[in-house]
N, C-alpha and C positions, 0 to 999 in steps of 0.2 A: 765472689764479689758481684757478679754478674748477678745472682739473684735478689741482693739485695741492694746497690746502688738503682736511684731516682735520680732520674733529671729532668728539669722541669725550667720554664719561662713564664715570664707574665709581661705582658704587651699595656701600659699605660693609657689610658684612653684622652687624656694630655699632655702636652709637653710639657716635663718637669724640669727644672732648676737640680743643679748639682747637689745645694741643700736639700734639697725636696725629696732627692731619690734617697739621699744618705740617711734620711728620715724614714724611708720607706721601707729600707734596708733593714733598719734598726729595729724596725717593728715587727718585721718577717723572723728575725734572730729570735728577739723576744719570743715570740710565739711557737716554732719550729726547734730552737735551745739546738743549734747543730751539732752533735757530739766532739766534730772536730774543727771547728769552729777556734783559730786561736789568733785571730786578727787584732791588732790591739783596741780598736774603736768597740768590740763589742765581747770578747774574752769574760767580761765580768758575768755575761749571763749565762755562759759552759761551767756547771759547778764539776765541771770533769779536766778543768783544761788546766790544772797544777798537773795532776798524774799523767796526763796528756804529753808534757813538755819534759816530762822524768822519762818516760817511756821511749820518746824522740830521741831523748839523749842517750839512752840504753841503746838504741838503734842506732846513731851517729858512730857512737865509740865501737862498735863490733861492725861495721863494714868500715871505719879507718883501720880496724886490726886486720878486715879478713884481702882488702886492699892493698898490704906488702907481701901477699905469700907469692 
């Protein structure tokens, strides 16, 4: 995971408004398409986040199973 996670900031050169940034947000998605990305304001542009949320759930139910041994 280490070779492949980025992380990264971006310092505004004014102060934005709540809107502003959620705007700014929205267009960073847009453009970047985060694979795991399943927030609900922005979900729609992950054309990965249906199998995404099947996947979770295949992961949720097998550590509630592997959690009563």
């Amino acid at each position: 995971m280490e070779d492949y996670l980025e992380i990264g900031y971006w310092v505004p050169d004014r102060r934005l408004t709540y809107e502003q940034l959620r705007d700014e947000e929205e267009k960073t998605t847009i453009k970047l398409r985060p694979t795991l990305d399943l927030d609900s304001r922005t979900r729609r542009y992950n054309p990965l986040a249906d199998k995404l949320d099947k996947l979770r759930g295949i992961c949720k139910t097998e550590a509630q199973k592997n959690s009563n041994l």
